[in-house]
N, C-alpha and C positions, 0 to 999 in steps of 0.2 A: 472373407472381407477383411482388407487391412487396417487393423489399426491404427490411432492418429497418428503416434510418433513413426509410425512404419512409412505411412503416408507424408509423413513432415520428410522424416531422412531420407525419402526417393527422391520429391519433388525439389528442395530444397537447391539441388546444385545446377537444376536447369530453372529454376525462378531467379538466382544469380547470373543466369548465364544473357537472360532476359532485360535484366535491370543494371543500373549503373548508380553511381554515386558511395560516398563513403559512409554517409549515412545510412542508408538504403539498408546497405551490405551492414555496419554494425547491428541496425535493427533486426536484418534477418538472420544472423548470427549469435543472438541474447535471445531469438524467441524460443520456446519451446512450444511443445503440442502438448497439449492440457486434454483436450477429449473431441470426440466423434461424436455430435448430437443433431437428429431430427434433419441431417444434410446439409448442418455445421462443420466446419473444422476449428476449432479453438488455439489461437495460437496466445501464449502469455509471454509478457516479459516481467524480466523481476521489477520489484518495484523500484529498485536502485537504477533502473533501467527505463524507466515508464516514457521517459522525455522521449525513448524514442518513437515509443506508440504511435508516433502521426507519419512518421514513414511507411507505417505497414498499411495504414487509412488511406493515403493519396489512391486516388480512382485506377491508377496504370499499376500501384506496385500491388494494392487489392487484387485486381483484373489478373495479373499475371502470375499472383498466387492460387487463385481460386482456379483458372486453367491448368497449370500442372498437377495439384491436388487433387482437379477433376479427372485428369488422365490415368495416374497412377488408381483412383480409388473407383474407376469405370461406372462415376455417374457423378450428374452435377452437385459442388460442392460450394459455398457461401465461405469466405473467412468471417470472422469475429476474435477481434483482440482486444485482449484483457489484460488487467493490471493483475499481476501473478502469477504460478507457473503451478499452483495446485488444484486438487479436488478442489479444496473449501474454499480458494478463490473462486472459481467457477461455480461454485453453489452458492455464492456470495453475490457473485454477477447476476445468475438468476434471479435471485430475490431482489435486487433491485430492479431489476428488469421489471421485474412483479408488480413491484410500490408503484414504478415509473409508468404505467399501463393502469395502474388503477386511481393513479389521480388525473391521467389523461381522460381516459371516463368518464370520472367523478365530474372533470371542468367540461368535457362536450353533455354533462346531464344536465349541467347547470344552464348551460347555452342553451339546449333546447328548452330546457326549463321557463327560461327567460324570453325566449325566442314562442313558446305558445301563448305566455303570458300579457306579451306584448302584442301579438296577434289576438287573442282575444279582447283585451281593451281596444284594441282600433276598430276590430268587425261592433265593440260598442258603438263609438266615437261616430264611424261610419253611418250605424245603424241610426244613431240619434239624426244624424242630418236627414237622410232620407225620411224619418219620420217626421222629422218640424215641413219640410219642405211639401210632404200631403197633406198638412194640417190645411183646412179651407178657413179661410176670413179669420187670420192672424188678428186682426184687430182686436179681434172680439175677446175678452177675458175668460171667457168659459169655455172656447175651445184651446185656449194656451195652455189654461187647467187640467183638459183630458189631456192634450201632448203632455204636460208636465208628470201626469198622475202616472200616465204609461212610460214616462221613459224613468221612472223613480222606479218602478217595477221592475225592469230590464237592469237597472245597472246594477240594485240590490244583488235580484239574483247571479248576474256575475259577481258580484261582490263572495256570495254563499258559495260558488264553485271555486273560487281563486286556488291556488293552490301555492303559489307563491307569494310569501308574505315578507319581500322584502323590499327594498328602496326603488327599483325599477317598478315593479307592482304597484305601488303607492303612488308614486310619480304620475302614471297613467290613468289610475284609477283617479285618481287630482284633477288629469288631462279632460274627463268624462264630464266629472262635474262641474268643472270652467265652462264647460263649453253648453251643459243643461242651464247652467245661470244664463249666459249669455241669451239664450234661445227663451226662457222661461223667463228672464225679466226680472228673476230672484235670487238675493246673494248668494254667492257659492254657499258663503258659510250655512244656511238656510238648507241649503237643499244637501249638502254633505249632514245636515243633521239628518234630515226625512231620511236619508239612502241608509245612514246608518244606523236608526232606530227601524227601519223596517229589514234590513239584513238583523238585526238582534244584536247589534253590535251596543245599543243604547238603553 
């Protein structure tokens, strides 16, 4: 199997032969081959040089690198250019690599985070209307009482399971109890005390 630079110095004069421009051609002519990874080929330029990094990136001069690289190296090969032309660039690029994937993560943990939290306050929110709405003989103050009694019960204990305790969470959980005032006939402020003296919050 040939190595990068082996593989850079073959492909190299038919990836010019392919491409045009003066840039193009400076850019592929400052790069060198840094390493052979995972069915990478690594190409760097110095960093005195970097400006030209966006020549090697365009989709055609990419495409037309990564095709001769894949011929000469007899199987398909991805370019990646990098600012530098060594090892410890290239282990430097990794670790960023690394950081950049694990706060990608970290923000799709957050989204769903947020994303179940707000699905559980609405299956509340939901939950609550369909229960006011079987309540019989609304009029009546002692059946407002059991709807009220039960859905203080329900929002508590989603209250006990939350799992996210931050401004979107609160927001909804707020959303809940708007909406049991409104149906129970009792200030918010009133019934956010019940919900949170029976969650233990009080």
């Amino acid at each position: 199997m040939a190595e990068a630079g082996e593989i850079w110095a073959e492909a190299l004069p038919r990836v010019k032969e392919a491409v045009t421009g003066v840039g193009v051609w400076a850019a592929l002519n400052a790069a060198t081959a840094v390493a052979l990874e995972d069915g990478t080929l690594v190409l760097g330029l110095p960093y005195e040089d970097s400006e030209l990094s966006g020549h090697l990136k365009l989709p055609q001069i990419k495409r037309a690198v990564e095709v001769e690289a894949s011929r000469v190296h007899g199987s398909p090969l991805t370019l990646r250019v990098i600012e530098g032309t060594t090892d410890e660039d290239w282990s430097t690029a990794k670790r960023r690599d690394g950081e950049r994937k694990r706060l990608e993560e970290a923000h799709r943990e957050k989204m769903r985070e947020e994303m179940r939290a707000r699905t559980n306050w609405e299956g509340v929110y939901e939950q609550l209307s369909r229960r006011y709405a079987a309540v019989t003989n609304k009029s009546l103050p002692q059946n407002r009482a059991r709807f009220f009694e039960e859905a203080i019960s329900l929002i508590a204990e989603t209250r006990n399971a939350q799992e996210q305790w931050d401004d979107l969470g609160e927001r909804n959980f707020a959303r809940c109890l708007e909406r049991l005032a409104q149906y129970s006939e009792v200030p918010s402020t009133i019934v956010a005390q019940e919900v949170l003296k029976r969650a233990g919050e009080l």
